[in-house]
C-alpha positions in Angstrom: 127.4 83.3 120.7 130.0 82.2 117.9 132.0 85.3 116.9 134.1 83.1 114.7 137.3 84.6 114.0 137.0 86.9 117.1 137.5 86.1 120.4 136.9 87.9 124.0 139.8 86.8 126.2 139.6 87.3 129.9 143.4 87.5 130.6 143.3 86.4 134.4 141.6 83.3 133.0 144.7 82.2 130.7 146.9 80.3 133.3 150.4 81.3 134.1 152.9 78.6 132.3 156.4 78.3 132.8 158.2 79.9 129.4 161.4 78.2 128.9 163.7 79.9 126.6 165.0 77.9 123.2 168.4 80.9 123.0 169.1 79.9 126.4 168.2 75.9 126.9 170.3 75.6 130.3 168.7 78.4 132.0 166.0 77.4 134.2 162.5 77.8 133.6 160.9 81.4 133.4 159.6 84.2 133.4 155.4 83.0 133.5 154.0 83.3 130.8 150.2 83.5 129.6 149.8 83.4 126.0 146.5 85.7 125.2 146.9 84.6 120.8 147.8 81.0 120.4 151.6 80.9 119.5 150.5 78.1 116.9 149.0 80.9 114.8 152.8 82.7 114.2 152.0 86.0 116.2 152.4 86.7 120.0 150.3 88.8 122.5 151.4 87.3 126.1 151.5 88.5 129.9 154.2 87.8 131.4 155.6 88.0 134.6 159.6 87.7 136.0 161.5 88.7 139.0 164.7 89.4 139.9 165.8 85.5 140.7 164.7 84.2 137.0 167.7 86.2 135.6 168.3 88.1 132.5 167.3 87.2 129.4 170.1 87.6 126.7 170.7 89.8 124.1 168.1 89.2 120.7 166.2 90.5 117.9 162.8 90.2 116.3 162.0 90.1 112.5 158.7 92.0 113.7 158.1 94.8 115.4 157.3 94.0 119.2 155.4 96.2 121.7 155.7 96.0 125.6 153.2 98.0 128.1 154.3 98.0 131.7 151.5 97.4 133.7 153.4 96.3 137.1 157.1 97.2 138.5 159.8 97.6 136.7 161.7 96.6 133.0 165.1 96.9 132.7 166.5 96.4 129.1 170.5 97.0 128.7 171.6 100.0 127.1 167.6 101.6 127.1 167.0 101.9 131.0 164.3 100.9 132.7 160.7 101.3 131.8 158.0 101.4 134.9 154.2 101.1 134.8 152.3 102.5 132.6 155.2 103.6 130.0 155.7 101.4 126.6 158.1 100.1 124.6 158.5 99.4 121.1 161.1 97.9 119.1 161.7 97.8 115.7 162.0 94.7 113.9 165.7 93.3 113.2 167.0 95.5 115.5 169.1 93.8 118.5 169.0 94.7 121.8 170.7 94.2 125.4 169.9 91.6 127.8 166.6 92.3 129.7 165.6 92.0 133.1 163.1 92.8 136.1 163.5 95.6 138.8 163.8 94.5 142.3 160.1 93.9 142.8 159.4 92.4 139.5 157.9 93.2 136.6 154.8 92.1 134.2 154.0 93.6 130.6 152.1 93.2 128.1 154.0 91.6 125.5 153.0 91.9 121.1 154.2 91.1 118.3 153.5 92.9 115.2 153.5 89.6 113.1 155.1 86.7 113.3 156.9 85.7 116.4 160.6 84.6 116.6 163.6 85.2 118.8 167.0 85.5 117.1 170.8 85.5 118.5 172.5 88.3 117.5 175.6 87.0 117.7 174.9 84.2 115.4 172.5 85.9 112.9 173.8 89.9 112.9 170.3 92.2 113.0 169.9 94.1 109.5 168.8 97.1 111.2 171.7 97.3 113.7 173.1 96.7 117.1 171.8 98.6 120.4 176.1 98.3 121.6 177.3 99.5 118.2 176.0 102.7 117.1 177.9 102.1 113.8 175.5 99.7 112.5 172.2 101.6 112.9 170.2 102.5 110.4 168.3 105.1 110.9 164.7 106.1 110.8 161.8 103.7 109.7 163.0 102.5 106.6 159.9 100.7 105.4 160.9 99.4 102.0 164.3 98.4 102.7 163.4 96.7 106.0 161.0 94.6 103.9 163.7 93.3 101.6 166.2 93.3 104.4 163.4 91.3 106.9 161.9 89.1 103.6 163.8 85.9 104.5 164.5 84.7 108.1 168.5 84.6 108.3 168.3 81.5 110.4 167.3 79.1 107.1 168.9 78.2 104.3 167.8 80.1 101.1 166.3 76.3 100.0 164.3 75.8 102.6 162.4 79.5 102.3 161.2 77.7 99.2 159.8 74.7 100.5 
């Protein structure tokens, strides 16, 4: 049956891929990866699964909102803690936050992003919303209407080419 725009998606019938990361292009391969929404399409839902030997990943923002549901082991995110199965995170987009990692057994989650998908360096483009390491530049609550003109253009173009 065609359901058109909807689709059922068995997750342990995605295959596991190798995610190399475009912040960090001389780290080796991982975590695995299985992307559950095509990535063409500008939003994320993935699986994902790391361990302690793939590293950490570094420090980064979103300009959406992004979700993560423990469903195995253990998720370590610097200055947060760890979150274990069954607990869920969410972040707030353009808000940067500290290098993440598995527990010693590993971790996978459930990984989504409230709209479009991105990864930014907060070192090279500073998060409107604030820094998890510098409590100075929070801002606080769920600003809707400011974090729309704050989030409207994606700092990592030019104002010329948000035109074209």
């Amino acid at each position: 049956m065609d359901l058109g725009e909807r689709r059922p998606i068995r997750i342990d019938d995605v295959p596991w891929e190798d995610y190399t990361d475009p912040l960090e292009p001389d780290r080796g391969p991982g975590p695995l990866v299985r992307y559950l929404v095509d990535p063409v399409s500008g939003n994320r839902v993935m699986h994902i699964r790391s361990w302690p030997e793939r590293g950490r990943a570094k420090p980064h923002w979103h300009l959406s909102d992004t979700v993560y549901i423990v469903t195995k082991g253990e998720f370590i995110v610097e200055g947060e803690g760890s979150y274990k199965e069954g607990e869920l995170r969410w972040v707030r987009g353009g808000f940067a936050y500290g290098a993440e990692e598995s527990g010693p057994d590993g971790v996978e989650y459930l990984f989504f992003s409230l709209g479009p998908y991105d990864k930014i360096d907060p070192d090279e483009h500073p998060p409107p919303l604030g820094r998890w390491d510098d409590p100075s530049t929070w801002v606080q609550g769920y600003p809707q209407v400011l974090r729309r003109s704050l989030l409207a253009e994606d700092p990592r173009r030019a104002p010329s080419e948000e035109k074209a």
